[in-house]
C-alpha positions in Angstrom: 111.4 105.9 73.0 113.5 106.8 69.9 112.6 109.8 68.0 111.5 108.4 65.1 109.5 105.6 67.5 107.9 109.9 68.7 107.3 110.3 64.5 105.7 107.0 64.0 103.4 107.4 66.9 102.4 111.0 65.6 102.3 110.7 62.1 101.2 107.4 61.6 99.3 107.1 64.5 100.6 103.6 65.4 103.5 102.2 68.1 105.4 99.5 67.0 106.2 96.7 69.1 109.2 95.7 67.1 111.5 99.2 66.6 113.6 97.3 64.2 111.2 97.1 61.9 110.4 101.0 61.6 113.8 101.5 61.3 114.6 99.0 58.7 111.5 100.7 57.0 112.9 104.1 57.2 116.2 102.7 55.3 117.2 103.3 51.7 119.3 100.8 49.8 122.0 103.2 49.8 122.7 102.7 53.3 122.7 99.7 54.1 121.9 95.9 52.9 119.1 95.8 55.8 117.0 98.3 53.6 113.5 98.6 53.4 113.1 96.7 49.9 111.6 93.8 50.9 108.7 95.6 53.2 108.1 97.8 50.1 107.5 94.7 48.4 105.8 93.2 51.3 103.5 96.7 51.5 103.3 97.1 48.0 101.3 93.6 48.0 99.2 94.4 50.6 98.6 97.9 49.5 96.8 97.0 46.3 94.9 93.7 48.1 93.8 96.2 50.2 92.5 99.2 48.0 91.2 96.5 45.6 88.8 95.0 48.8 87.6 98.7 49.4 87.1 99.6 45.8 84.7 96.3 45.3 83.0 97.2 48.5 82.3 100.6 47.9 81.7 100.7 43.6 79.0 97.9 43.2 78.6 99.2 39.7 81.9 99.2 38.7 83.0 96.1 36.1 86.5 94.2 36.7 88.0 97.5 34.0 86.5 100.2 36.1 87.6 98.7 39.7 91.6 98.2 38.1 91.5 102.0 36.3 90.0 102.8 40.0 93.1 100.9 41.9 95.7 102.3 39.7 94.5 105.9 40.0 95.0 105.0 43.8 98.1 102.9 44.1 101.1 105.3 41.8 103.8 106.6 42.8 102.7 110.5 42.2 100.1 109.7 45.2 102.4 107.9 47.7 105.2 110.5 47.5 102.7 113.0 48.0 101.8 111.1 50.9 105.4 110.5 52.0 106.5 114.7 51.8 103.3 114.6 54.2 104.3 112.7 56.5 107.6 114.3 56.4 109.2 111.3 56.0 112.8 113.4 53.8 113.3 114.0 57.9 113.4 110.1 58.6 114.9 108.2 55.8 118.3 107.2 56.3 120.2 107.2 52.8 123.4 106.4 51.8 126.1 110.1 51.6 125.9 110.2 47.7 121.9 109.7 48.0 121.8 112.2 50.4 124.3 114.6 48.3 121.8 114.0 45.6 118.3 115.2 46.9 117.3 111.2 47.4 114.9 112.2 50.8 113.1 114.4 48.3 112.7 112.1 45.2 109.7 110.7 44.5 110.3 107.1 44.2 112.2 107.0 47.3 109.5 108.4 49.2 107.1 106.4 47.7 109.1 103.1 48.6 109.2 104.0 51.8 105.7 104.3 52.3 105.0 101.3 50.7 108.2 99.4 53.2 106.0 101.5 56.4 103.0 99.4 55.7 104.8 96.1 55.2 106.7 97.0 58.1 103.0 98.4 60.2 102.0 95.0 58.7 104.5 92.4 60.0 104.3 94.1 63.3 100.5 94.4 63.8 99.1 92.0 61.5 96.3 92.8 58.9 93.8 94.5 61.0 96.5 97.3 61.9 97.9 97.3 58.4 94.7 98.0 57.2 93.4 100.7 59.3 96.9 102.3 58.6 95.7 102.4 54.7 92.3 103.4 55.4 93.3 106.7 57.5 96.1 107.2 54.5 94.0 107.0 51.8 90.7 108.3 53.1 90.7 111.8 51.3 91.9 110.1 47.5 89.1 107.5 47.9 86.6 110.1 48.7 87.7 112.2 46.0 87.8 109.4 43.3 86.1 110.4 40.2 83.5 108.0 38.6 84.8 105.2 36.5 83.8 106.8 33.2 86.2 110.0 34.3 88.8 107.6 34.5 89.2 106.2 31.6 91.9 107.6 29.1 91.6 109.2 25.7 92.3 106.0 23.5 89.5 104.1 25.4 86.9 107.0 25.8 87.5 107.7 22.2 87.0 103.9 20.8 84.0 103.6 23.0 82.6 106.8 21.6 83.0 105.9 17.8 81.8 102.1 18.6 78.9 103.6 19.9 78.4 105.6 17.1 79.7 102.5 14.8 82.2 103.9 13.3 85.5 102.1 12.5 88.0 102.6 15.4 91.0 105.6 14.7 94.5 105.1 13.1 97.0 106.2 15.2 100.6 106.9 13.0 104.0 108.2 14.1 104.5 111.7 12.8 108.1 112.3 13.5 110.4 111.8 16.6 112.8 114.3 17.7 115.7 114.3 20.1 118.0 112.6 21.6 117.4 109.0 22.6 116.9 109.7 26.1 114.7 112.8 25.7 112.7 111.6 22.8 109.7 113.7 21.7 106.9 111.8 19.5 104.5 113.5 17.4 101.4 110.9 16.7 98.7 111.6 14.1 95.1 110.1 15.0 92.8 110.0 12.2 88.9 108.5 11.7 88.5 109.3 8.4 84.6 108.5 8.4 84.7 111.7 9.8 87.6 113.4 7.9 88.9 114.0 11.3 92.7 114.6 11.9 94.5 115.8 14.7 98.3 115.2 16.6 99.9 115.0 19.5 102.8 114.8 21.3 104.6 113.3 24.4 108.3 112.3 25.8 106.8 108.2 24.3 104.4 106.6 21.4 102.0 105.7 24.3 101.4 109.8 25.9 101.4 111.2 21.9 98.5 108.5 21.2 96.6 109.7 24.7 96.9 113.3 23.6 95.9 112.9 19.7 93.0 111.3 20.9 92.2 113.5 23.7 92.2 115.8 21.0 90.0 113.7 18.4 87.5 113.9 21.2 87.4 117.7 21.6 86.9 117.9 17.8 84.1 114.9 17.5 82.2 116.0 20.4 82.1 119.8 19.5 81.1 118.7 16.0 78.2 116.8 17.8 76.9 119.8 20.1 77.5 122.1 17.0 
C-alpha cells in the first residue's frame, strides 16, 4: 500500500479500490494534465447536492432563501481549506516546481480544490453511499454549529427587512469615494434612510463589502435608537 493509499485510509477513513484515482485527486494542474480538475468539478457538484439534501432534512422551517444562505455558509472556500490544512493534505498534493516555489500546498484555493477532487474522486470509486458518508463525517462539526437562518442573513437584507417591517422606505446606498490603485481598490459607501435622518459609511476592498458594512452599521444606529 502506497503512502498516501496509509493517508487516505487514516485521514479520510476510506480505501480506495482504484489508487489512481486518489492520486489523480491529490494532483494540481501545475503538474500535470491528469490533474484533479475535473473530480473537483465532479465533487464540487456532489458537494452542494449533498449539503442541500441534509439542510432540507434537518431545517423544516427554513424557506428556499434560508436553506441557500445555509448551503453557502457550508460550501466556501474559507471552510474547505480549513478542512484541507486538517487533513494535512500541503503533505500530499503534488504541484508543479514553480507552485511549489510559491507556497501553492498552503493556498487556500488549492486546498480547497482538492478537497472538493477527494470527494469526486471517494465518489467515482465508491459510489454515492460512500461519497456521502465521506461528507457527513467532514462536515459534521460546521452543520452542528450552523447558526439559525435569521443569523445568516447579511446587513443589506437584515436591514431592508427591518425597515419594511417598520414600513419605512428601503436605504440609499451611494459611492463616497474610491481610493487606490485598480487592483487594491478601497470603497467608501454612504447608506442613508432619511425617514430617520440616519447616515452612516463604510468601507471595503469592493461596492458590494462597503454596502454590507454601511448597513451593518445603519443597523447598530436604528436598533440602539429603538432600545434607547
Amino acid at each position: 500500500m502506497s503512502s498516501r493509499a496509509r493517508w487516505a485510509e487514516a485521514k479520510l477513513r476510506y480505501t480506495f479500490l482504484d489508487p489512481t484515482l486518489l492520486e489523480q485527486a491529490l494532483t494540481h494542474r501545475s503538474a500535470s494534465k491528469n490533474n484533479n480538475e475535473r473530480l473537483e468539478y465532479l465533487g464540487d457538484s456532489f458537494l452542494n447536492f449533498a449539503i442541500a439534501r441534509r439542510l432540507y432534512a434537518l431545517r423544516p422551517e427554513d424557506t428556499e432563501g434560508d436553506l441557500s444562505r445555509a448551503r453557502a455558509a457550508l460550501v466556501k472556500e474559507q471552510t474547505l481549506a480549513s478542512m484541507g490544512q486538517a487533513l494535512s493534505i500541503d503533505g500530499e498534493i503534488v504541484l508543479g516546481g514553480g507552485e511549489l516555489r510559491n507556497g501553492g500546498a498552503h493556498r487556500g484555493a488549492v486546498l480547497a480544490d482538492a478537497v472538493e477532487a477527494l470527494i469526486g474522486a471517494v465518489l467515482l470509486d465508491g459510489g454515492t453511499v460512500a461519497a456521502e458518508a465521506l461528507i457527513d463525517w467532514l462536515f459534521a462539526e460546521q452543520i452542528a454549529a450552523l447558526p439559525d437562518a435569521a443569523t445568516l442573513k447579511d446587513a443589506k437584507t437584515r436591514l431592508q427587512e427591518w425597515l419594511q417591517g417598520k414600513g419605512l422606505h428601503l436605504p440609499v446606498y451611494a459611492i463616497e469615494s474610491v481610493h487606490g490603485r485598480d487592483h487594491e481598490q478601497t470603497f467608501v459607501v454612504s447608506c442613508a434612510v432619511t425617514e430617520k435622518h440616519a447616515y452612516t459609511t463604510g468601507q471595503g476592498p469592493s461596492r458590494r463589502r462597503a454596502e454590507q458594512e454601511a448597513a451593518a452599521a445603519m443597523l447598530a444606529v436604528l436598533t440602539s435608537e429603538r432600545d434607547g
